[in-house]
N, C-alpha and C positions, 0 to 999 in steps of 0.2 A: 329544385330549391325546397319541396313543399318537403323529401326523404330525409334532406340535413337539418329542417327543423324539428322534423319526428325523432332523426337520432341526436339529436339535442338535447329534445326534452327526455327520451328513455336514458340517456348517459349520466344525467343532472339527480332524475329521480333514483340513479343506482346507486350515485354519489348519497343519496340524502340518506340511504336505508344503510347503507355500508356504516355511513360515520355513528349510526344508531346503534351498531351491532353491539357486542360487548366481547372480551376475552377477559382471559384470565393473566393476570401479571405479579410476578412474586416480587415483594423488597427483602433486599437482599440479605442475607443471613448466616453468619459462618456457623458450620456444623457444633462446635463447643458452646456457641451464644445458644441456638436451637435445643438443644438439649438442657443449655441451664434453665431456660422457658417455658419450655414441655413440662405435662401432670406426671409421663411416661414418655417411654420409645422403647422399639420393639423391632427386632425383625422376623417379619411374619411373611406367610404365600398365604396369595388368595385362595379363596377355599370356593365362594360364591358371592352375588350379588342379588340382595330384593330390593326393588323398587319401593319407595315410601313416598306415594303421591309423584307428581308430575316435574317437581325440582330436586326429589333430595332420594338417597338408599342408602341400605345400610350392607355396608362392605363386612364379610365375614372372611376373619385371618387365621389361620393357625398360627401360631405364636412360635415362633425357634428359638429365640433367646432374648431375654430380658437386661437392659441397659439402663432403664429408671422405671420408678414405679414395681418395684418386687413384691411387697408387700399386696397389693393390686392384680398382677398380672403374675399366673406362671407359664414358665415354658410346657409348651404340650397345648395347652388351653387355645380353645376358639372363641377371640374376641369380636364384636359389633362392632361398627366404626361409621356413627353418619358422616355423611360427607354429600356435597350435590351430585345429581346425578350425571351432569353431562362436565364433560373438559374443557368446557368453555369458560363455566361456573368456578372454574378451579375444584372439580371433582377427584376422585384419585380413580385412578388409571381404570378401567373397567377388565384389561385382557391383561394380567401380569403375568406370565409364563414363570418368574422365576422368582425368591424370595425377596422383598424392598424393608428397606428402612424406613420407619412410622416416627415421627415425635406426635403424640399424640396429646389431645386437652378433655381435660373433664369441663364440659356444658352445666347449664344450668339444674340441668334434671339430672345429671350424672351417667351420663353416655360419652363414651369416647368419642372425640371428634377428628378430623385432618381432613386434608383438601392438597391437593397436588403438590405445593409447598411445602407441606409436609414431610415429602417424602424425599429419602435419600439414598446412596450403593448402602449396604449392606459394610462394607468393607470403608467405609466413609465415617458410619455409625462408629465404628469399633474404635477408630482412631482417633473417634473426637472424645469419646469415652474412656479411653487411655492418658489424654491430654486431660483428663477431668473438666468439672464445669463446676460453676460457684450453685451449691447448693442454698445458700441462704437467700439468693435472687429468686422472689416469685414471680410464680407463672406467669403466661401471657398469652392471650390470645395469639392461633397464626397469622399471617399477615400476610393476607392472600387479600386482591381488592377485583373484585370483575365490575 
């Protein structure tokens, strides 16, 4: 009796620390809306990652081709891109082997920003780009909630 009320109470306290945790969850967003809300977008390969303190780094991209923000961003160039550090936070990807799609925001201080949400295929970017997007709609924060 005394073993089922010990895993009772370790079952309960797992329950309390779980419902505590946090993730990362995107609303939902078609590629042409994204893009009309983005400062930029960009598809870029990661190049590297530095940590900036203990929640947040700054993702460095080479840039492949520019979709918004030309004036801003060229192809060829290695952009900064804070974002949190971990994928829980809704961070953007830490191990990308292959080029991604970025809609990226200018921040307060004027640093590129994105978070997992942000990002999309490469071949997803192109087509939403093609479809055009209302350039007179401003920006907007992404809409990532952890």
């Amino acid at each position: 009796m005394r073993r089922l009320a010990v895993a009772a109470i370790v079952g309960l306290g797992a329950l309390v620390f779980t419902g505590s945790a946090q993730a990362c969850s995107c609303a939902p967003r078609g590629p042409v809306d994204a893009l009309s809300r983005s400062d930029a977008a960009v598809v870029a390969r990661l190049v590297k990652v530095i940590p900036r303190g203990r929640q947040r780094a700054d993702y460095r991209y080479r840039v492949r081709r520019v979709y918004r923000g030309a004036r801003m961003i060229e192809g060829g160039e290695v952009i900064s891109v804070r974002s949190a550090r971990r994928a829980s936070a809704c961070g953007l990807p830490r191990r990308q082997p292959h080029a991604i799609g970025l809609f990226l925001v200018r921040d307060e201080e004027q640093r590129w920003t994105a978070g997992i949400c942000s990002t999309i295929a490469p071949r997803r970017l192109s087509q939403a780009a093609r479809r055009g997007y209302d350039r007179s709609r401003p920006p907007a924060q992404t809409s990532c909630a952890s």
